[in-house]
ZAMARGU-4260 file (C-alpha; in steps of 0.2 Angstrom, whole numbers, plus 5000, padded with zeros to 4 digits):
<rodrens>
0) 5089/5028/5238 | 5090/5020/5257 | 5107/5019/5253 | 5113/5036/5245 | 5106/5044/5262
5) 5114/5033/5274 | 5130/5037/5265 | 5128/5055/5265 | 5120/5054/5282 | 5136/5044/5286
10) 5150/5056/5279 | 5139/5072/5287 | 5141/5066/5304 | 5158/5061/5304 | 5164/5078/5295
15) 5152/5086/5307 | 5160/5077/5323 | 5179/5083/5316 | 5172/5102/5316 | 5166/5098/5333
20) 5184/5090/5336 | 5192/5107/5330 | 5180/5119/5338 | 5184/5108/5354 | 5204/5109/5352
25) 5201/5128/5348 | 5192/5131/5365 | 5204/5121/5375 | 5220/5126/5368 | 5214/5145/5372
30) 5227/5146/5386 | 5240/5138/5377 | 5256/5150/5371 | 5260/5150/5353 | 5244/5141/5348
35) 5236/5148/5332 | 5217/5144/5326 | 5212/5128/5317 | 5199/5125/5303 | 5193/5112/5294
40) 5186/5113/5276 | 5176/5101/5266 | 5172/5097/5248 | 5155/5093/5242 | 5156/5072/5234
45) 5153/5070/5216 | 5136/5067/5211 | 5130/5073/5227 | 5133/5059/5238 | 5138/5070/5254
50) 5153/5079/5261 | 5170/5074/5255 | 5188/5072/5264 | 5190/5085/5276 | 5209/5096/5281
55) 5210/5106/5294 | 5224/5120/5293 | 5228/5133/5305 | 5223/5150/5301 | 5239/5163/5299
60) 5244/5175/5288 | 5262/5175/5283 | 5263/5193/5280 | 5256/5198/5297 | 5268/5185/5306
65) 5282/5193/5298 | 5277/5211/5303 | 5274/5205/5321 | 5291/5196/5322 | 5296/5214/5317
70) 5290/5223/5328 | 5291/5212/5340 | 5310/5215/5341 | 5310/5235/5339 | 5299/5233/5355
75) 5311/5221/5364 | 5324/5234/5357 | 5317/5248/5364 | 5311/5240/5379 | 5329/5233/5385
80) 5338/5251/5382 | 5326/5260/5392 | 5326/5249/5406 | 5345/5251/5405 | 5345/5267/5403
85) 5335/5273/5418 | 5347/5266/5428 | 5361/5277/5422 | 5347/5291/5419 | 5342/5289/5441
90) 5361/5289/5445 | 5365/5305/5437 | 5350/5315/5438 | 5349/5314/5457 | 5357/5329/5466
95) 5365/5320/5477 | 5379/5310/5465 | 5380/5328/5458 | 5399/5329/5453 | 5397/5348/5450
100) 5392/5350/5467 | 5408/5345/5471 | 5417/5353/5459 | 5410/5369/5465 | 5414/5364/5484
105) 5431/5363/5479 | 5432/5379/5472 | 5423/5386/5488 | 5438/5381/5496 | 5452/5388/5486
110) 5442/5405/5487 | 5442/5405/5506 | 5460/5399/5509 | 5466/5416/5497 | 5455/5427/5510
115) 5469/5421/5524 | 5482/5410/5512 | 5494/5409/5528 | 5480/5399/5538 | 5486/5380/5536
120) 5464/5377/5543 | 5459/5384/5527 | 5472/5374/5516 | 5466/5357/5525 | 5451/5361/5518
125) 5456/5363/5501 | 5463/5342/5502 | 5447/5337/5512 | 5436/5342/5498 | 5450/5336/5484
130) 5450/5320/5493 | 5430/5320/5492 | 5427/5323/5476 | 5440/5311/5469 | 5427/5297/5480
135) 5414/5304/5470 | 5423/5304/5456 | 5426/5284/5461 | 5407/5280/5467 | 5402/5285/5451
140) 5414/5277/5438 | 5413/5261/5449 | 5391/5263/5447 | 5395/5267/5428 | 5407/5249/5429
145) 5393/5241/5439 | 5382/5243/5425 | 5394/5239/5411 | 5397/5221/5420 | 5379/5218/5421
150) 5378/5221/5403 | 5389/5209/5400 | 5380/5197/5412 | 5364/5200/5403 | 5372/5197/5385
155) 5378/5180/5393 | 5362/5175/5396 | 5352/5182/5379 | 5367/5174/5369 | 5364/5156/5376
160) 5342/5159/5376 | 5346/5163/5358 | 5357/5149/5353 | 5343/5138/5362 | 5331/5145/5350
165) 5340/5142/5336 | 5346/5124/5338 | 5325/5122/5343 | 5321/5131/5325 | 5335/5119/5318
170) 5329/5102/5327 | 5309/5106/5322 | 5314/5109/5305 | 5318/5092/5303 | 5304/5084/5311
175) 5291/5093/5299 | 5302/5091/5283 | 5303/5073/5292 | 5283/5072/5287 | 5284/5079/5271
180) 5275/5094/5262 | 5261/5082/5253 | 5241/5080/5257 | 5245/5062/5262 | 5257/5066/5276
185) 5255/5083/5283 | 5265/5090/5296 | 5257/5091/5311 | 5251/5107/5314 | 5257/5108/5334
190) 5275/5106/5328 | 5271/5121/5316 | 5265/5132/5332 | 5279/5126/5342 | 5292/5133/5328
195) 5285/5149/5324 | 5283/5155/5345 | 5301/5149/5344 | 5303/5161/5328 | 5294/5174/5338
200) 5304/5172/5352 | 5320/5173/5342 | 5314/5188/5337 | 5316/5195/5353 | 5332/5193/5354
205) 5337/5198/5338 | 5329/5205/5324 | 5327/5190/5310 | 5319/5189/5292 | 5314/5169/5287
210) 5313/5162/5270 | 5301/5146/5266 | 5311/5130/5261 | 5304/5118/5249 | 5304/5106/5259
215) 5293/5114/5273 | 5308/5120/5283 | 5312/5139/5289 | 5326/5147/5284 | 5330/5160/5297
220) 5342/5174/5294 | 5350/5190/5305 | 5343/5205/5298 | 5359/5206/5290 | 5358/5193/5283
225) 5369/5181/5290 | 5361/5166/5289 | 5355/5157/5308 | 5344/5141/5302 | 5348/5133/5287
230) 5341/5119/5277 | 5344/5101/5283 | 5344/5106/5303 | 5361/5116/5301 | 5361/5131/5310
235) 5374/5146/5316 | 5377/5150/5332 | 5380/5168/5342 | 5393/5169/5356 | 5403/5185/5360
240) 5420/5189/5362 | 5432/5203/5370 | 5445/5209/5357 | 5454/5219/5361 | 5447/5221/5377
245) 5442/5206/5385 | 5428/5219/5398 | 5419/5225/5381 | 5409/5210/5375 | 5406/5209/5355
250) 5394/5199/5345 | 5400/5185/5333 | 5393/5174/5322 | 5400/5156/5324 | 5401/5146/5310
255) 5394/5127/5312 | 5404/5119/5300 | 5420/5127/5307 | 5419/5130/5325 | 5435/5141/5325
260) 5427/5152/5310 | 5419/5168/5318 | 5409/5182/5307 | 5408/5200/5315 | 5389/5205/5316
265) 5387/5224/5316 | 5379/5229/5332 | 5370/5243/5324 | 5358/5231/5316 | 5355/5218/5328
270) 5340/5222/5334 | 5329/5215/5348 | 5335/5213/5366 | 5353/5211/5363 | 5354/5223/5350
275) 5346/5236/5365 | 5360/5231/5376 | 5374/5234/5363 | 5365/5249/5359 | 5365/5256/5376
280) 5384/5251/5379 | 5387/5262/5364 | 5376/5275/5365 | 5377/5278/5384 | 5386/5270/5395
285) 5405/5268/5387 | 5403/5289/5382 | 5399/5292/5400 | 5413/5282/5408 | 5425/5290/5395
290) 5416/5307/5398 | 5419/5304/5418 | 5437/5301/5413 | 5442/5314/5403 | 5433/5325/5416
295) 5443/5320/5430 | 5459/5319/5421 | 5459/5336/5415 | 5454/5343/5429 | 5468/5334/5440
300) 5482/5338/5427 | 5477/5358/5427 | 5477/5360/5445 | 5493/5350/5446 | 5501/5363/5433
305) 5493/5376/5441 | 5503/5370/5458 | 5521/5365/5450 | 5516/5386/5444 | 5514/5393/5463
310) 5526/5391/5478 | 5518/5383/5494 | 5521/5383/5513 | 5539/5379/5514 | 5546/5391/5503
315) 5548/5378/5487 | 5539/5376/5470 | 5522/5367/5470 | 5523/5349/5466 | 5509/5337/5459
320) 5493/5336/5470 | 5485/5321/5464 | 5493/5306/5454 | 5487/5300/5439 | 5486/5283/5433
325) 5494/5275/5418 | 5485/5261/5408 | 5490/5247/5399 | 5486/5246/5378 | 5473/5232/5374
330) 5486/5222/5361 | 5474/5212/5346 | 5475/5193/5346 | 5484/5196/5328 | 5496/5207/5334
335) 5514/5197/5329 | 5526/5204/5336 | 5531/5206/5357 | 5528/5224/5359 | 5518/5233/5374
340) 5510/5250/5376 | 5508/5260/5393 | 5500/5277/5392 | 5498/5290/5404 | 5492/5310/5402
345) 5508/5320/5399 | 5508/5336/5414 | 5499/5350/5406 | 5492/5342/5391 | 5475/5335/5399
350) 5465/5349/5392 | 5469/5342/5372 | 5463/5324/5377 | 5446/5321/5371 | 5434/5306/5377
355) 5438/5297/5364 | 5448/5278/5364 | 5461/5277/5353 | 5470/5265/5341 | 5491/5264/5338
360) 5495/5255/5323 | 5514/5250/5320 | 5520/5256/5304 | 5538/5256/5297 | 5547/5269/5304
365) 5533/5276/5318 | 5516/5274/5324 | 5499/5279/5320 | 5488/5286/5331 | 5468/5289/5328
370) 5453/5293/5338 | 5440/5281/5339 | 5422/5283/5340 | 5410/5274/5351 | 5407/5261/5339
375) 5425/5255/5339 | 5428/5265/5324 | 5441/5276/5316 | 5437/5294/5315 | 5442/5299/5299
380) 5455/5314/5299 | 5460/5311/5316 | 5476/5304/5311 | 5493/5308/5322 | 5510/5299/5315
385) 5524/5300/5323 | 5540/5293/5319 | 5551/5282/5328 | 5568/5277/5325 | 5570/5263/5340
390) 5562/5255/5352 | 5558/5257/5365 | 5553/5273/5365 | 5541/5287/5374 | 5530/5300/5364
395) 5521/5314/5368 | 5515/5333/5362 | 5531/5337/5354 | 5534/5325/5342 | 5515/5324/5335
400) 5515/5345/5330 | 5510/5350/5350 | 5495/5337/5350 | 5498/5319/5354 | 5478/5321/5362
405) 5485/5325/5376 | 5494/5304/5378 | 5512/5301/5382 | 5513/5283/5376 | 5529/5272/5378
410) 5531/5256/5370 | 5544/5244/5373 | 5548/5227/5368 | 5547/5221/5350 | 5533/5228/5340
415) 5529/5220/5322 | 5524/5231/5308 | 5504/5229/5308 | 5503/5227/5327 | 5488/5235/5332
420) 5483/5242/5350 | 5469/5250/5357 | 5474/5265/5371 | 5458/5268/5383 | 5466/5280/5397
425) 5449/5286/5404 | 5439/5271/5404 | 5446/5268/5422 | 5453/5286/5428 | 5441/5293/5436
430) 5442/5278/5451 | 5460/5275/5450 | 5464/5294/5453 | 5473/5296/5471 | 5481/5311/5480
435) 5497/5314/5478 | 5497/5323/5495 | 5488/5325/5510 | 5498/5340/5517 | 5491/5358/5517
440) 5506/5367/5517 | 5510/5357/5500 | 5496/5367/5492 | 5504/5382/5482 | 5494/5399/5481
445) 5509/5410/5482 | 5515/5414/5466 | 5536/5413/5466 | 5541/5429/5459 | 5539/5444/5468
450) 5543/5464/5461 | 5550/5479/5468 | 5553/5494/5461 | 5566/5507/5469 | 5559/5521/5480
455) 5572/5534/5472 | 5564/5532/5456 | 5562/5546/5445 | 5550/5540/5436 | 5530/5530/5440
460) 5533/5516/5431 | 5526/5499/5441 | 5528/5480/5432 | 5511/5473/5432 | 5504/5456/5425
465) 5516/5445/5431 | 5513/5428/5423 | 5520/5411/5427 | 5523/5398/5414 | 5536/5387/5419
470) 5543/5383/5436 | 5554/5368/5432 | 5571/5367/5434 | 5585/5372/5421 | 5602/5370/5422
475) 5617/5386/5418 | 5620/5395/5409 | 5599/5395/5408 | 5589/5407/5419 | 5575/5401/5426
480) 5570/5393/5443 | 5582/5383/5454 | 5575/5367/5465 | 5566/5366/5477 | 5563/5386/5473
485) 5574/5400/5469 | 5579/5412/5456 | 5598/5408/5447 | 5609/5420/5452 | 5594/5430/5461
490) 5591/5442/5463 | 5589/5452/5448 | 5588/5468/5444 | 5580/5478/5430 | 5585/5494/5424
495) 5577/5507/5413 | 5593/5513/5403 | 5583/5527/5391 | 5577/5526/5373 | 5565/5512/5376
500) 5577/5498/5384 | 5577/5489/5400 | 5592/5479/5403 | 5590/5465/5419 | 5606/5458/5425
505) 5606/5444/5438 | 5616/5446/5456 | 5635/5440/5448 | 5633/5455/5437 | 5629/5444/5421
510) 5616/5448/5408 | 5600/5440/5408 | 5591/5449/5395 | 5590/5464/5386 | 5572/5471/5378
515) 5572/5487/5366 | 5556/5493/5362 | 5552/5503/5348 | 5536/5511/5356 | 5533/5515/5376
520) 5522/5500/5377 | 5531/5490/5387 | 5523/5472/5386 | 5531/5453/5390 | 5548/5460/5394
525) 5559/5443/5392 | 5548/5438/5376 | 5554/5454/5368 | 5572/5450/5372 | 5568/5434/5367
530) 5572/5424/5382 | 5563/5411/5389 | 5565/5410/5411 | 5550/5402/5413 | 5539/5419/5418
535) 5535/5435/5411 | 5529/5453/5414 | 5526/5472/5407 | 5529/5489/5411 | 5519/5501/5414
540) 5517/5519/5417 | 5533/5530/5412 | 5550/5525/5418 | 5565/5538/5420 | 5581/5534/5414
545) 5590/5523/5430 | 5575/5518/5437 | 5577/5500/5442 | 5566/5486/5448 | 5570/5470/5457
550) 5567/5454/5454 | 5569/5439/5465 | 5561/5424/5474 | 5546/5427/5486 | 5554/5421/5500
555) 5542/5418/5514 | 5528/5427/5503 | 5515/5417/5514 | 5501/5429/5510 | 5504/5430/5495
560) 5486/5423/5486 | 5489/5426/5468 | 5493/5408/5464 | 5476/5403/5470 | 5467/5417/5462
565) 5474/5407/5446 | 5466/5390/5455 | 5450/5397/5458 | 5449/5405/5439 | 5449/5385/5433
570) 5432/5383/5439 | 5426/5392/5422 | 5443/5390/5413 | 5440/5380/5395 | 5449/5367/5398
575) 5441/5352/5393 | 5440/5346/5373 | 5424/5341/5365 | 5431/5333/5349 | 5446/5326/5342
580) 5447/5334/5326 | 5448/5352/5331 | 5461/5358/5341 | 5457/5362/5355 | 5453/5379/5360
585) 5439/5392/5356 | 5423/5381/5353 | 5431/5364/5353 | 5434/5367/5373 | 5422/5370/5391
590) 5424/5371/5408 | 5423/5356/5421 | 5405/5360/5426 | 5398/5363/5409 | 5409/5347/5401
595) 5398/5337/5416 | 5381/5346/5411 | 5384/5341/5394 | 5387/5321/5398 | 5372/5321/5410
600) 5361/5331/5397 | 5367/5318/5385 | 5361/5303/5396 | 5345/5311/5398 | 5342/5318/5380
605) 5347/5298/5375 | 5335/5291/5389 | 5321/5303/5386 | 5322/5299/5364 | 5320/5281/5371
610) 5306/5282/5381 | 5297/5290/5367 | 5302/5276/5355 | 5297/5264/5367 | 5282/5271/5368
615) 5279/5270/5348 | 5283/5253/5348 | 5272/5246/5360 | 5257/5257/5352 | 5264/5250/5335
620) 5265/5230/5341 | 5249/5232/5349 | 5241/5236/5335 | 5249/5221/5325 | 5246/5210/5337
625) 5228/5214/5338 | 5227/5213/5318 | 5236/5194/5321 | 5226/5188/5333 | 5209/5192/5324
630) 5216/5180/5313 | 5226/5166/5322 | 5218/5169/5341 | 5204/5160/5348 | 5189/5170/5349
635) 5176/5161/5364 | 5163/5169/5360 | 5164/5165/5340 | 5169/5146/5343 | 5155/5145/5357
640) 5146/5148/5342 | 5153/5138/5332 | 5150/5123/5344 | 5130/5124/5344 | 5131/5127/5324
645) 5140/5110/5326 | 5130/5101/5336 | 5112/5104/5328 | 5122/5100/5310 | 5129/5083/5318
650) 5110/5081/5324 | 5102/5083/5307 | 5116/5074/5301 | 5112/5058/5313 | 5091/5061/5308
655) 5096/5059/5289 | 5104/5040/5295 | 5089/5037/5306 | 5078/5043/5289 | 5088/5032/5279
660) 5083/5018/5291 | 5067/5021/5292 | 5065/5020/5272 | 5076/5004/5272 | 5065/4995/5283
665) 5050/5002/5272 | 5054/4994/5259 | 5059/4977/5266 | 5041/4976/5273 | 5034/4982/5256
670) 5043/4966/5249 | 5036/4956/5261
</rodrens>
C-alpha cells in the first residue's frame, strides 16, 4: 500500500511542479511579443496509480489566427493609404497652394489691361501673374513628385522587411520539420510563436493565406495565390521593377529557382502596407500629377492660340506665350527594334488631351495609339491607328480623324513590328512649363482685322461678329495674313452689288470671294463663298446696292481690346477633356477652375472614403484581436490563480509522500 501512495504521491508532485513550471513561463513571458499561452494536460494512470505523462501545447485557434492575419493587413492597408493621403489631402486643401487663385489672378489681369490695352504697366502685369502661376503650377507638381519618390523610398524599404520575413518563415520551417511532428519529438513551442509573429508580421506587409504541410511546416501564399514559402525551406522573393518607366516602381514576384524569372503581382490584390502604397499611387497621386498636367497644358496651348489669333504692341500677329515641353516615350525592355518616340502637344489641340497615359504599339504599316488607365491599363475603345508609310515620321490631329488626343508624336529610328512605348506628356508638364516671353508688348489683345464701312452709303448695313480663326501665314495665290502681320494684297474692299451678293476684291483689283445669298441673312461671309482667309464675318442690317466696306489690317489699333475680351472668356471656356472616349465637347469638357476643383474634390473624396475604412478596420481588428487574446494572451489575474491552485495541489501532493512514509515506517515497526 505504502508503495502505491508513494508512486502517486511521487507522479502528483512532479505533474504538479510542471503546472507550476507553465503557470510560471505564462507569467513571465507576459511582455514578450508573439508569445501565445501554454497548457499542460495529464492522463489519469491505469489502475489508479496517479497522474500519467503530461504535454504542454499552446493554446490558439487556427481559425482566429487566420482572421487576425486578415485583418491585420486590411488595417495596415488602410492605415498606410490614409497616412499617404493626408499628405496630398494637406497640400491641396490649403488656400494658399490654391491653383485656382491663380488662375483667377491671371484673369484679373487680362481684364484690367482691356480697360487701357495701350498701357504696356497693365500688360507687365498680365506676365507677372503668368510667370507666377506657372511657379505654382511648378511647387505643386514638384510636392506631388516629392511624394511619389517617397513612395518609392518606402516600397524599398517594405520590399526588403518582407523578403526578411519570408526567408525567416522559410529558415523556421526547417527547424520545426527538423524535430518532427511525433509525441516523441515535438517541436519546441517557442520556435512555433517565433513563426506565426513572423506570419503576422508578413501580413502586414501583404495580404497572405497559409496551408499546414504534413510535415509541420507553413506554406505561405499572396493572396493570389502565388506561392511565398514552400516546403523544404524554398521560398519566393518580392522585389520591384520600373518597366517602362524606371520612376514608377512595380511589384514582381521572383522566382528562387530561377533568379531571372519574374511573375507580375497584381497590385490591386496585394494588400497590407505595400498594397496601401501601390494603392495610393494609383488611386491619387499619378491621377493628380497627370490631372496637374493636363491642366496646365491646355491652359497654356489656349492662350497661346488665342495670342497667334490677336496682333500685339508692334503692329505683328501674336506669337506663343509660354513654351511647352516635349517628352520622351518610355520604350519596353522587349521592344526589338531601334525606334524612339518624342511627343509634344500640337498648337491648338490641348483641349482633346485627356489625363490619361498612353501606349504606341508598332503595327505593320502604322501605329496604334490607346489611352491608359491609372492601373497601367488599356482603355477599351480608345483605340487611334494611324498609318505610316516611312520612318521617320510626325503625327498629329489630322491623320487620326481630327483627334490624336491632342499628341503630335514623331518617331524616328528603326521601329520593329510589336515595339511597345508608353507616352506620358503630363506626368512632368506642369514643372517644365516656361515663358516663352517676358515682353509686354508681346501680349496680343488687339484683334488684326479691322472694318469700315463707307459714309456715302445708302444703305445701314454694319459687319458685325468678326471672328478670327487662323492667323498663320499662307502663301499666293491664297488670302490670308502675311508675316509678321498684314492682309495680302490689303486692303480689301467689299461691295454689296444687289440681289443678295457681296463681292470683295483685294487692292490689285483681283477677286477674293464672292457670297450670294439666297435670303438677306447675311452670316459668315467668306464661308458662304466658300473661302477660307483665316477669319470671318456677317452683315447686318440692310445694304443698298454700291454700298462698300473695307477691309484691312489694324494698323496701330492699340486700343483695340477685343482680342483680350476673347482672353479673358478662357477663364469659363470648356476647354479641358474629362475622358478619352468621348470627344471632346459638350459634357465630356470644363473649364480651368472647375477641371481643378474636380482633382482636388477627387483627392479628398478618396482621402475622406479612407479615413472611414480605416476606421472600420481598426474597430474590426480590435475586435479580433480581443477574441485571439482571450485565447492565446496571458491573463495575470487567471494565471495568479492558477499559481495558488498549483501550489496547495503540489502541497497535498508532497503530504501523500510524507503519508506514504509514515505508513512504511509503521509497518516496519509492526514487523519488529
Amino acid at each position: 500500500m505504502s508503495d502505491n501512495l508513494l508512486r502517486i504521491g511521487t507522479s502528483a508532485v512532479l505533474a504538479n511542479s510542471t503546472l507550476l513550471n507553465t503557470t510560471s513561463n505564462n507569467i513571465a513571458n507576459i511582455n514578450t511579443e508573439g508569445y501565445v499561452r501554454q497548457r499542460t494536460e495529464f492522463e489519469a494512470q491505469q489502475l489508479g496509480l496517479g497522474v500519467g505523462p503530461g504535454t504542454t501545447e499552446r493554446l490558439v485557434s487556427e481559425f482566429t489566427l487566420k482572421q487576425l492575419r486578415r485583418d491585420t493587413s486590411n488595417y495596415a492597408f488602410s492605415e498606410q493609404y490614409v497616412s499617404e493621403a493626408n499628405r496630398v489631402d494637406a497640400l491641396f486643401s490649403n488656400s494658399a497652394n490654391s491653383i485656382a487663385t491663380g488662375i483667377s489672378d491671371l484673369f484679373k489681369q487680362f481684364q484690367i489691361a482691356n480697360n487701357e490695352p495701350a498701357t504696356v504697366a497693365n500688360r507687365q502685369l498680365i506676365i507677372g501673374s503668368a510667370q507666377a502661376l506657372l511657379d505654382q503650377f511648378s511647387t505643386m507638381s514638384s510636392l506631388v513628385l516629392d511624394q511619389e519618390s517617397f513612395v518609392n523610398q518606402q516600397l524599398d524599404i517594405y520590399t526588403s522587411e518582407t523578403n526578411g520575413l519570408i526567408k525567416q518563415i522559410a529558415d523556421l520551417n526547417l527547424e520545426i520539420a527538423s524535430f518532427g511532428t511525433g509525441s516523441s519529438r515535438p517541436a519546441p513551442l517557442d520556435l512555433l510563436d517565433k513563426r506565426d509573429l513572423a506570419i503576422k508580421k508578413l501580413a502586414e506587409m501583404v495580404e497572405i493565406r497559409t496551408l499546414d504541410a504534413a510535415n509541420g511546416e507553413k506554406l505561405v501564399f499572396l493572396g493570389t495565390g502565388q506561392s511565398l514559402v514552400v516546403e523544404r525551406g524554398q521560398f519566393n522573393l518580392m522585389t520591384l521593377r520600373g518597366d517602362p518607366d524606371p520612376a514608377k516602381r512595380e511589384l514582381k514576384l521572383q522566382l528562387s529557382a530561377a533568379n531571372n524569372v519574374e511573375r507580375d503581382v497584381d497590385i490591386a490584390t496585394v494588400g497590407g502596407k505595400i498594397g496601401g502604397l501601390l494603392q495610393f499611387r494609383e488611386d491619387i497621386l499619378l491621377p493628380t500629377q497627370n490631372r496637374l498636367g493636363q491642366l496646365a497644358l491646355s491652359m497654356t496651348d489656349a492662350m497661346n492660340s488665342q495670342n497667334r489669333l490677336g496682333m500685339d504692341l508692334n503692329n505683328k500677329i501674336g506669337g506663343d506665350l509660354f513654351t511647352l515641353p516635349t517628352s520622351r516615350g518610355y520604350e519596353y525592355s522587349s521592344n526589338t527594334g531601334s525606334g524612339a518616340v518624342s511627343v509634344n502637344i500640337e498648337p491648338g489641340q490641348g483641349d482633346k488631351l485627356p489625363p490619361n497615359d498612353f501606349l504606341l504599339t508598332v503595327e505593320a504599316g502604322g501605329v496604334r495609339i490607346q489611352a491608359l488607365n491609372n492601373q497601367g491599363e488599356v482603355i477599351s475603345g480608345s483605340d487611334k491607328v494611324v498609318a505610316i508609310a516611312a520612318y521617320p515620321a510626325t503625327i498629329s490631329a489630322a491623320d487620326a480623324a481630327g483627334d490624336l488626343y491632342g499628341l503630335q508624336i514623331t518617331l524616328s529610328g528603326a521601329p520593329a513590328i510589336g515595339d511597345q512605348f508608353e507616352l506620358k506628356p503630363q506626368s512632368t508638364a506642369a514643372r517644365t512649363l516656361s515663358m516663352a516671353t517676358t515682353r509686354p508688348e508681346d501680349i496680343a489683345l488687339a484683334m488684326p482685322v479691322r472694318t469700315e464701312f463707307a459714309v456715302n452709303n445708302l444703305g445701314n448695313a454694319q459687319i458685325e461678329g468678326l471672328d478670327i480663326t487662323d492667323t498663320r501665314p499662307v502663301s499666293l495665290p491664297d488670302y490670308g495674313f502675311t508675316s509678321p502681320g498684314g492682309l495680302v494684297n490689303g486692303p480689301w474692299t467689299m461691295t454689296y452689288t444687289g440681289s443678295d451678293t457681296f463681292q470683295i476684291l483685294d487692292s490689285l483689283g483681283n477677286n477674293v470671294a464672292t457670297a450670294v445669298f439666297g435670303t438677306n441673312q447675311y452670316n459668315n461671309i467668306f464661308a458662304q463663298a466658300g473661302v477660307d482667309v483665316g477669319f470671318d464675318f456677317s452683315v447686318t442690317g440692310v445694304p443698298a446696292a454700291g454700298d462698300t466696306f473695307t477691309i484691312s489690317f489694324n494698323q496701330d489699333g492699340f486700343n483695340d481690346n477685343r482680342n483680350g475680351l476673347k482672353f479673358a472668356e478662357l477663364q469659363t471656356a470648356q476647354t479641358t477633356r474629362l475622358n478619352p472616349l468621348s470627344a471632346p465637347g459638350g459634357t465630356n469638357t470644363v473649364s480651368f477652375n472647375k477641371s481643378y476643383a474636380e482633382m482636388v474634390s477627387l483627392i479628398g473624396e478618396r482621402t475622406s472614403q479612407a479615413r472611414n475604412s480605416e476606421a472600420s478596420s481598426k474597430a474590426l481588428l480590435d475586435q479580433t484581436t480581443a477574441w485571439y487574446e482571450s485565447l492565446s494572451g496571458v491573463s495575470l489575474d487567471e494565471e495568479a490563480s492558477n499559481l495558488v491552485r498549483f501550489q496547495q495541489t503540489y502541497a497535498a501532493a508532497a503530504r501523500i509522500i510524507s503519508t506514504s512514509q509514515t505508513v512504511f515506517d509503521t509497518l516496519l515497526a509492526a514487523v519488529r
